[in-house]
C-alpha positions as CSV (number, residue, x, y, z in Angstrom):
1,X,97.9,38.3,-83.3
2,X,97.2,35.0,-84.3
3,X,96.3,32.6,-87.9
4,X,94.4,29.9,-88.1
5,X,97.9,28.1,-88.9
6,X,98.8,28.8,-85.1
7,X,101.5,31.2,-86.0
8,X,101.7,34.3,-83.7
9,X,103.1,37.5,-84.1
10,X,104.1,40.1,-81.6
11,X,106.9,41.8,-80.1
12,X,109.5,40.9,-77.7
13,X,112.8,42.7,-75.7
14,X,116.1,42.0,-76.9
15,X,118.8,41.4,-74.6
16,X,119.4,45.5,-74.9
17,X,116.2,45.9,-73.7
18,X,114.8,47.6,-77.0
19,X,112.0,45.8,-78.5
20,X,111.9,43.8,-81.8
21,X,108.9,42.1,-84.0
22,X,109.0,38.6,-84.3
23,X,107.1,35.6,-85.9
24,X,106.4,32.2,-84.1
25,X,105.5,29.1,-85.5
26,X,104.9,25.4,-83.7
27,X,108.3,23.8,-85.0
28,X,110.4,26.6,-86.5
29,X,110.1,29.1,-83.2
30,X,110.7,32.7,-82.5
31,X,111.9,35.0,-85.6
32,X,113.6,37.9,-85.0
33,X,111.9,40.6,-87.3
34,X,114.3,43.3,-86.3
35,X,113.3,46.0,-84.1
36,X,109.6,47.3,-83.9
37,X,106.5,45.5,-83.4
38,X,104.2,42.6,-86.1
39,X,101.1,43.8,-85.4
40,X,98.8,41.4,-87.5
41,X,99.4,37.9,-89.9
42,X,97.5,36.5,-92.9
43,X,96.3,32.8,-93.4
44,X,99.7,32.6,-95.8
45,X,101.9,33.8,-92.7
46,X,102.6,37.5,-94.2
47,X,103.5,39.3,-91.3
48,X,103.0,44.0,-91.3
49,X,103.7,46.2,-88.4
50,X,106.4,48.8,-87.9
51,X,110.3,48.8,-88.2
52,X,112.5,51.6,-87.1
53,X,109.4,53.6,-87.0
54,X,108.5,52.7,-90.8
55,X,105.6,50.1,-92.1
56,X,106.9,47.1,-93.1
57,X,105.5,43.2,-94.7
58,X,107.7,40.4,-94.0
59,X,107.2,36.7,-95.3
60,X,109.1,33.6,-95.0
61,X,110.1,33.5,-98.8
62,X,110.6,37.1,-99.4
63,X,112.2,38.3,-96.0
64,X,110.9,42.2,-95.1
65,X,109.4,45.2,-97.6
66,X,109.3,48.5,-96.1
67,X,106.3,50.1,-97.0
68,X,106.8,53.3,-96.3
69,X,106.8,54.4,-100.1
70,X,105.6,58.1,-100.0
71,X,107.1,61.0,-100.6
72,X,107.9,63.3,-97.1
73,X,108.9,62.4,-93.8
74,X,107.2,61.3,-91.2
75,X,106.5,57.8,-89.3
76,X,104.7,54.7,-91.1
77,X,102.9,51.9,-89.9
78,X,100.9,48.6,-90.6
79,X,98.4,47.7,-88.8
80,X,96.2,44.7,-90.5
81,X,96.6,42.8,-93.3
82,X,94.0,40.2,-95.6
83,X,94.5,37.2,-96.7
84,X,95.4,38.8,-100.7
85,X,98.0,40.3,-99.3
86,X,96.2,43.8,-99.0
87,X,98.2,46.1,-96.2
88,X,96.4,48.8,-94.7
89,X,97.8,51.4,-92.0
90,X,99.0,55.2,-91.9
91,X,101.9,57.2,-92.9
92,X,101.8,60.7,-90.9
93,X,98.2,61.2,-90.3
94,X,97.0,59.5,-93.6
95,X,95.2,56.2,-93.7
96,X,97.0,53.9,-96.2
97,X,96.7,50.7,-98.4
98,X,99.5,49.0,-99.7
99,X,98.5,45.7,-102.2
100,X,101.0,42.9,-103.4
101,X,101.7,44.6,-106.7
102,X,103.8,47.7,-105.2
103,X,100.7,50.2,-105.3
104,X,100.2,52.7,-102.4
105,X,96.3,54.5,-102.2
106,X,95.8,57.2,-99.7
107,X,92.5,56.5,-98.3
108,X,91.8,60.5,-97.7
109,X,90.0,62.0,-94.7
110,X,86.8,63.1,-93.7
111,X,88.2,66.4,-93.1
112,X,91.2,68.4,-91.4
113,X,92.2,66.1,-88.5
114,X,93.7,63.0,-90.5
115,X,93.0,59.6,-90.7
116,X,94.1,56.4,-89.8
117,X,93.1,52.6,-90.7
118,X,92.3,49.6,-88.6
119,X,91.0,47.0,-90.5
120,X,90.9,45.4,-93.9
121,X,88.7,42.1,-94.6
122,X,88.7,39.6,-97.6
123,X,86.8,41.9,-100.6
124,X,89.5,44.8,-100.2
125,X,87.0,47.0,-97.8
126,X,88.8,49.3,-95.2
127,X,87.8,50.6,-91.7
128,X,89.4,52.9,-89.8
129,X,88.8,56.1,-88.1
130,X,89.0,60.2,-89.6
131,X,88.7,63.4,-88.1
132,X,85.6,65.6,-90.1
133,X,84.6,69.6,-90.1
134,X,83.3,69.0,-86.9
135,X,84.3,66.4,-84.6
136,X,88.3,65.2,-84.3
137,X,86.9,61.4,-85.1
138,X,84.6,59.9,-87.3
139,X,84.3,55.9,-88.2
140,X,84.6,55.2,-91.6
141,X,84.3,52.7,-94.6
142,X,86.1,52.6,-97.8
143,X,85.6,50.7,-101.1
144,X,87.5,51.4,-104.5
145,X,83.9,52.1,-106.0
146,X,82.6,54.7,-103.4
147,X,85.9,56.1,-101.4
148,X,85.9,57.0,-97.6
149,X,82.3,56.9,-96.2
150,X,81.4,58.5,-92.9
151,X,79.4,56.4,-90.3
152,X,78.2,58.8,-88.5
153,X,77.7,58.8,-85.1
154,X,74.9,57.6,-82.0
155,X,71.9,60.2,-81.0
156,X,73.8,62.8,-78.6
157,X,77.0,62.1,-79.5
158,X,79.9,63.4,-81.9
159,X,82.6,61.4,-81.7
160,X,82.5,57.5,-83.1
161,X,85.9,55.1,-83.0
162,X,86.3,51.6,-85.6
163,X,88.1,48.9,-83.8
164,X,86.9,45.8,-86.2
165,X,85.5,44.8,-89.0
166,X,84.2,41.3,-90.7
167,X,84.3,39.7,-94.2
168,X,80.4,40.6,-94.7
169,X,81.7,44.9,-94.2
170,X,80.3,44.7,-90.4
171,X,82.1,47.4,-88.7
172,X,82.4,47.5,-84.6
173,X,83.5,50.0,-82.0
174,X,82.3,52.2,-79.7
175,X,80.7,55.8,-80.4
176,X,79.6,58.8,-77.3
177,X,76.1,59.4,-76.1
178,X,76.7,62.8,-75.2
179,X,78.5,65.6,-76.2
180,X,80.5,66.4,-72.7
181,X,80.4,63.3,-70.6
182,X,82.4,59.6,-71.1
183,X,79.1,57.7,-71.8
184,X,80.8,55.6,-74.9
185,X,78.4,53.0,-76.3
186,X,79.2,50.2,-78.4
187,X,77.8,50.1,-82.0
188,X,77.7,48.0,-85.0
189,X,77.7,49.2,-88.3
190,X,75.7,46.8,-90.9
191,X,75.4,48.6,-94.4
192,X,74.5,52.3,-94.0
193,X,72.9,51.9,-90.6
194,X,74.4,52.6,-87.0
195,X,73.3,50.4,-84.0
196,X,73.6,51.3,-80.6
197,X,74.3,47.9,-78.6
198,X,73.5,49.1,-75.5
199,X,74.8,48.0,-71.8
200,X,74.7,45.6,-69.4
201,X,72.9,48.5,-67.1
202,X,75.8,50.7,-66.8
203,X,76.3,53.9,-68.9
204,X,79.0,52.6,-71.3
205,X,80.5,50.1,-73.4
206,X,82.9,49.2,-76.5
207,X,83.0,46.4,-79.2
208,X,86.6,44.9,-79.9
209,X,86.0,42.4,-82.4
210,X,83.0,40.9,-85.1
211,X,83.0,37.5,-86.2
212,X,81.7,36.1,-89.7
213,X,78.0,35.7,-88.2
214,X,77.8,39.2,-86.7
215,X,78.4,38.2,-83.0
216,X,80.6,41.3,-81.1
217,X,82.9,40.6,-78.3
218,X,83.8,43.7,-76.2
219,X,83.0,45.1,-72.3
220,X,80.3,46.9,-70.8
221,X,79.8,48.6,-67.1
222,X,77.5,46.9,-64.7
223,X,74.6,49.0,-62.9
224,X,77.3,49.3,-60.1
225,X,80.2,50.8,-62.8
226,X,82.3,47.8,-63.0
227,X,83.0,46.6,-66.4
228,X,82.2,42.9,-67.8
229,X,82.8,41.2,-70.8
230,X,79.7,41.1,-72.8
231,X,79.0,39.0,-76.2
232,X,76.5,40.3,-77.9
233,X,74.2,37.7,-80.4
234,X,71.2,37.3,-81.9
235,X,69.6,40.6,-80.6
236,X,70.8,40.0,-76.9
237,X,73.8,41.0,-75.1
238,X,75.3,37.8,-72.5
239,X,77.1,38.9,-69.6
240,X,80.0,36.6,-69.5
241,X,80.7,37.4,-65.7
242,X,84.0,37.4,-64.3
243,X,86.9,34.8,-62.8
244,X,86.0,35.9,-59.2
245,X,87.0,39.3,-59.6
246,X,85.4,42.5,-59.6
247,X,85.9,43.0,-63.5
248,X,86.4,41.3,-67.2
249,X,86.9,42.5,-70.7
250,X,86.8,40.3,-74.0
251,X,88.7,41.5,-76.8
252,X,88.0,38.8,-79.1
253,X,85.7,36.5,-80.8
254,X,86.5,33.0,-83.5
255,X,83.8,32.2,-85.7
256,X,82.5,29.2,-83.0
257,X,81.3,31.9,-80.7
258,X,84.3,31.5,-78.9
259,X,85.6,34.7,-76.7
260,X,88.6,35.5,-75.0
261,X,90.3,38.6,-73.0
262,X,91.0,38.9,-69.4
263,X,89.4,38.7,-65.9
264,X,90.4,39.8,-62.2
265,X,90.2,37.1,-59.7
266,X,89.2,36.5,-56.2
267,X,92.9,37.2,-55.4
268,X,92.9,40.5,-57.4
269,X,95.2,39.2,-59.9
270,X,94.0,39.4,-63.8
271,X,94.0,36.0,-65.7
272,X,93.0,35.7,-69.8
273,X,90.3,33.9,-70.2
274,X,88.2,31.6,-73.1
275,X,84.7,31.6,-72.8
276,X,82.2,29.6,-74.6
277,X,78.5,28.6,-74.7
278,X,78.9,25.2,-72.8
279,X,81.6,26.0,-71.0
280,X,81.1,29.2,-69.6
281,X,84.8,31.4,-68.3
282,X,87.3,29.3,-67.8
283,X,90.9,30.6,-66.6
284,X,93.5,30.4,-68.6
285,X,96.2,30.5,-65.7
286,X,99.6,31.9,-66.1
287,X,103.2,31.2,-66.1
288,X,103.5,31.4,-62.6
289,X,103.2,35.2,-62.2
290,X,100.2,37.0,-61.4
291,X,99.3,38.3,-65.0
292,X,98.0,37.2,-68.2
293,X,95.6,38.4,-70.9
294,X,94.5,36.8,-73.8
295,X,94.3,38.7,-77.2
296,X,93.2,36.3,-80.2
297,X,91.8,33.3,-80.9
298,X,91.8,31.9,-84.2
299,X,89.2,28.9,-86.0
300,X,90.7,26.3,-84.4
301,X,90.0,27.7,-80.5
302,X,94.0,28.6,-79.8
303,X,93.9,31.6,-77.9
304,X,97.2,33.8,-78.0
305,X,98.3,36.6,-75.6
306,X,101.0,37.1,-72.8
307,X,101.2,35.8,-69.0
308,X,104.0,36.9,-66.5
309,X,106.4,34.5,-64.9
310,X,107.1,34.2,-61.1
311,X,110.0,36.7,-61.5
312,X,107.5,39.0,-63.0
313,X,108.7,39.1,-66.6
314,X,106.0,38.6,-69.3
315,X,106.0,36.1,-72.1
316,X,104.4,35.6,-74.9
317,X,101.7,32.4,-74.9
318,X,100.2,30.5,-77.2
319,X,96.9,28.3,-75.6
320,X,96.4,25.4,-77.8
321,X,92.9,23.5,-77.5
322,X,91.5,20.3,-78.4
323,X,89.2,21.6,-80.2
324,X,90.9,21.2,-83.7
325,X,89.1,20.2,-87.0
326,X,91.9,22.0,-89.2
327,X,93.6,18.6,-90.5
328,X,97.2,18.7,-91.3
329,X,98.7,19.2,-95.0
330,X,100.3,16.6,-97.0
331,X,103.2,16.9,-100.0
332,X,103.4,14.6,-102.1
333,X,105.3,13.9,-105.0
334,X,104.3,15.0,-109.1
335,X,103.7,11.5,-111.0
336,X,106.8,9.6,-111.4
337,X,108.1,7.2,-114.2
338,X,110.7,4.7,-113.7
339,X,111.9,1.5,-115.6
340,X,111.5,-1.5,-114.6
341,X,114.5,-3.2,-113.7
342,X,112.5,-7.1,-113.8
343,X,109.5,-8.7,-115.6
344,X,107.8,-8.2,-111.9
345,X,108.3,-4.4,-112.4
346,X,110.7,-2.4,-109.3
347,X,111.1,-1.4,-106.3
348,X,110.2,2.6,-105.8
349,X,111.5,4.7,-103.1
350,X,109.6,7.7,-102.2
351,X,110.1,8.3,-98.2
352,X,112.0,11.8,-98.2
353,X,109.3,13.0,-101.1
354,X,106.3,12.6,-98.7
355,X,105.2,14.5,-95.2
356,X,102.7,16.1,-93.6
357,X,102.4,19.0,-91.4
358,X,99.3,19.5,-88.3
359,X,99.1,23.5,-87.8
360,X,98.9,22.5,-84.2
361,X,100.9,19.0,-83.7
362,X,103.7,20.0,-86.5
363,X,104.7,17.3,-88.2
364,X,102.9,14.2,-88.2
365,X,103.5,10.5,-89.9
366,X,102.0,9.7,-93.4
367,X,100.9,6.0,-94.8
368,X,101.1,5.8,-98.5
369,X,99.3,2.5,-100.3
370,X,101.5,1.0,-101.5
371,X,103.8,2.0,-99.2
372,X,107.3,3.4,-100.5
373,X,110.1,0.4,-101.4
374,X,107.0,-2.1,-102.4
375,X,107.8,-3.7,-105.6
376,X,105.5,-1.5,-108.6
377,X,104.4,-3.7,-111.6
378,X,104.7,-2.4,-114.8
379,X,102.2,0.4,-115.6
380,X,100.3,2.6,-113.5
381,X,100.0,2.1,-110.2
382,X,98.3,5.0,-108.0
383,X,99.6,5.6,-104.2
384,X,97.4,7.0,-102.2
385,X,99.2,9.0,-99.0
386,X,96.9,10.3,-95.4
387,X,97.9,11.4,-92.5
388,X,96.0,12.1,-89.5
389,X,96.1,14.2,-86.3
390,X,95.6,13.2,-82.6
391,X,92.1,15.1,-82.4
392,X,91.3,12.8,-85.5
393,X,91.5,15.3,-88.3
394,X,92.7,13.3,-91.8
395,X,94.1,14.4,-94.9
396,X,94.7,12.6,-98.0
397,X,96.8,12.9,-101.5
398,X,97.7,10.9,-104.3
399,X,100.4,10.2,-107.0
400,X,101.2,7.7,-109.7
401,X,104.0,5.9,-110.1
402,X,104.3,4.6,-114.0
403,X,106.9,2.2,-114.2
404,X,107.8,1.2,-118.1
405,X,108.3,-2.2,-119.5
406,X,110.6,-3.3,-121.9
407,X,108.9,-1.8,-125.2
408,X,109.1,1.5,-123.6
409,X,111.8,1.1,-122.7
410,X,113.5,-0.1,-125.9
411,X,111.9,2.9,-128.0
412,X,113.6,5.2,-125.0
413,X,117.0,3.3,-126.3
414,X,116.4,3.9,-129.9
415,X,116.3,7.4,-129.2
416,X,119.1,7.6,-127.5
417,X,121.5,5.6,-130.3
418,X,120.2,8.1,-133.0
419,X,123.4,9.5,-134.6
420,X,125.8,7.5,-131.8
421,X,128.6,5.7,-133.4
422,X,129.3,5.3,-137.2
423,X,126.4,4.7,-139.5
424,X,123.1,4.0,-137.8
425,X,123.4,0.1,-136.9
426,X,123.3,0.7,-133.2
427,X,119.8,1.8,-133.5
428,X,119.0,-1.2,-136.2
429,X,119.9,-3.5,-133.8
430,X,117.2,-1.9,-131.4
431,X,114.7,-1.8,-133.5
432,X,115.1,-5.8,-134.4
433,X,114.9,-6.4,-130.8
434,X,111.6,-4.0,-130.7
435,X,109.8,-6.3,-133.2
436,X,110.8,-9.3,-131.7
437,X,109.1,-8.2,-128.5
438,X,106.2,-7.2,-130.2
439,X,105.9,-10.6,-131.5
440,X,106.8,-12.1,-128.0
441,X,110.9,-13.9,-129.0
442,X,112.1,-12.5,-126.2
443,X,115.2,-15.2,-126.4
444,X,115.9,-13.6,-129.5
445,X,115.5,-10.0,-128.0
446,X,118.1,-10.6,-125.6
447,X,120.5,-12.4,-128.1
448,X,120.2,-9.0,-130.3
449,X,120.4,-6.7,-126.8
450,X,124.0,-8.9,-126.1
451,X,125.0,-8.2,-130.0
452,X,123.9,-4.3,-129.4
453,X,126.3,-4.7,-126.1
454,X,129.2,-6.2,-127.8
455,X,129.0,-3.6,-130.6
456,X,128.8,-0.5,-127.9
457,X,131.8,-2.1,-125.8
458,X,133.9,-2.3,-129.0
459,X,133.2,1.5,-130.1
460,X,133.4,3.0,-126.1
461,X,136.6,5.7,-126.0
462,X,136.7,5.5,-129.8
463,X,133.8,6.5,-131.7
464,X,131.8,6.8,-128.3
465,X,132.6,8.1,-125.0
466,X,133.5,5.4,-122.2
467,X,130.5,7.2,-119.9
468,X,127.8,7.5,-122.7
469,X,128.6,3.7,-123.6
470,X,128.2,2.6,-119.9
471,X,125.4,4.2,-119.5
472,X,123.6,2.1,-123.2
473,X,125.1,-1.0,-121.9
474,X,123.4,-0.4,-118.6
475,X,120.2,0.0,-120.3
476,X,120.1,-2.5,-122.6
477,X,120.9,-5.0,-119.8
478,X,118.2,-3.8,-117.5
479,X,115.9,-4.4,-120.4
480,X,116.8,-8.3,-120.6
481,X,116.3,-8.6,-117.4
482,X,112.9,-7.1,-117.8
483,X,112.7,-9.7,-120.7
484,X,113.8,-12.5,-118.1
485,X,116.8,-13.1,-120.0
């Protein structure tokens, strides 16, 4: 599976041969998740799927949760998680949902056979599949308000399977036509009612995936019984043909209209595929073996899956497109305030407090105006950071740096003489020089500064200590400099 951020999860052999989860990301790599598979991520990079044959959540700040929190035996697993956070899956044969606060709902079942869950969108709702009184599955929807609701099935069949669902509740799969014989149609489910998508002339079909306008990716038969990858939109179904070969099957849609899966070629090898309006099918190749299929695609076009190598073994890939309008995200820095260390202000350093990060390129450079080590005049001064992509994609933040003057700076000294030394004449000395500022001596500001200075050298490692006294001395010497003394 695959974010928007261009982080894929999956699964991958060790060198044991056993299989473990991991997480990629452009820049950080491959994380081992420990054994099992990561069967879906979030927009936040929360990864679910199953460990040692229990459910688990993993993220990059709180490491892995197993989920499998009720009582009994059994085996666990995660299959899809939103954007909140929300986990859905099964434990045993009961669909489950597992939210960021600890709580675990059992969704129920339709009847004796058990339930599992598939999907889970942005408002909470859940799709999966239940056995009922009379069939051994049933497609269903549930909402905290209304529980489990059965979908029902097409005219002359009993049996109906949920494979996807959208933000808007849109639920796809594929349902039978008949009691007896394999004549599976895709359907779309669209608040209460059950639509039969039809075929591209053969006798059956499935939907694999939704996106947020309602257009479903998935494979139908041909009138001659091969299958083809078939979008349907807008009331029609467009067969998306083939890479040469006798078959195709899409298994994913992005929100562009974009589709991916896999195709057989002239050669009778299978490639993945992306498909689009303009472009038609377009193979995606391989990595140099005679396999690959492609399995998601996320808003930005990058299209994730696995190819084979020439040896044979199969990787995981990760198709990245120059088709990307996600710009990348800057840090910058909270406000900052620093003295001024002349009457033209300082010099403020703020490199290693600024980046920027492309979900597709990684990092990238940043230009701040003004740019960090320029010379800030006293006051505020706002910098304005942006950084930009290779597809042309900019992003932009902001700070202020507020550097203080000399009367700022004099009534931070004042505060820190109150109740230093004997009697309080460290911090009468500071306020004569205050008023003579005010009223623009600043000769006789600095003479009083370099009297405050003599006093604070006489009392360091007796009344005060040698550090604190260094440190008033420091200050009060910066400030006549401010005061071009």
């Amino acid at each position: 599976m695959l974010n928007d951020a261009g982080q894929v999860v999956g699964m991958s052999t060790d060198i044991s041969g056993e299989w473990h989860a991991f997480s990629w990301t452009r820049g950080g790599g491959m994380v081992d998740l420990g054994l099992g598979r990561s069967n879906a991520v979030n927009a936040s990079g929360q990864v679910v799927g199953q460990s040692d044959w229990h459910a688990f959540s993993w993220t990059q700040e709180g490491g892995k949760r197993d989920l499998h929190t009720l009582s009994g035996s059994g085996v666990s697993s995660a299959v899809a998680v939103n954007d909140a956070g929300w986990v859905v899956g099964s434990r045993d044969t009961r669909a489950l949902l597992w939210t960021p606060e600890g709580g675990v709902t059992d969704l129920g079942a339709l009847g004796d056979y058990g339930s599992e869950a598939v999907a889970v969108n942005t408002a909470g709702q859940v799709a999966g599949n239940s056995g009922t009184p009379t069939s051994y599955r049933h497609a269903f929807l549930w909402t905290h308000e209304e529980g489990m609701v059965d979908l029902g099935t097409l005219p002359g069949g009993n049996v109906a399977t949920a494979i996807a669902m959208n933000d808007a509740g849109q639920i796809v799969g594929y349902a039978s036509t008949h009691e007896y014989l394999a004549r599976d149609h895709a359907f779309v489910w669209d608040r209460g009612t059950l639509t039969d998508l039809g075929t591209l002339g053969g006798d059956r079909s499935a939907a694999m995936d939704i996106n947020a306008s309602g257009q479903v990716a998935g494979y139908s038969t041909i009138e001659s019984g091969e299958f083809h990858a078939v979008l349907w939109t807008e009331g029609r179904q467009i067969d998306l043909g083939t890479l040469g070969g006798a078959e195709s099957y899409a298994s994913a849609v992005n929100d562009a209209g974009k589709v991916v899966g896999h195709s057989t070629t002239a050669s009778g090898d299978r490639h993945a595929f992306a498909w689009t309006q303009e472009e038609g099918m377009v193979d995606l190749g391989t990595l140099g073996g005679r396999e690959s299929f492609a399995s998601a695609v996320n808003t930005a076009g990058d299209v994730a899956g696995y190819a084979s190598l020439p040896e044979g073994n199969v990787h995981a890939v990760l198709w990245l497109f120059t088709g990307d309008w996600v710009a990348p995200e800057i840090t910058v820095p909270a406000d900052k305030t620093v003295p001024a260390t002349s009457p033209a202000g300082t010099t403020v350093d703020f490199e290693k407090e600024v980046w920027a990060v492309d979900a597709v390129e990684g990092a990238v450079p940043v230009t701040c105006t003004p740019a960090s080590g320029s010379m800030f005049p006293i006051g505020d001064t706002p910098v304005t950071c942006s950084a930009a992509d290779t597809a042309g994609n900019t992003a932009t933040a902001a700070f202020t740096v507020h550097v203080k003057g000399a009367t700022e700076q004099l009534a931070d000294l004042k505060q820190a003489v109150e109740g230093v030394g004997p009697g309080k004449s460290l911090a009468v000395k500071v306020g004569i020089a205050e008023r003579f500022v005010a009223h623009g001596k600043n000769q006789a500001a600095c003479m009083t500064l370099t009297a405050f200075n003599l006093e604070v050298r006489a009392l360091s490692g007796k009344k005060i200590p040698p550090q604190q006294a260094a440190s008033l001395r420091a200050d009060a010497n910066r400030i006549k400099n401010v005061l071009g003394c």
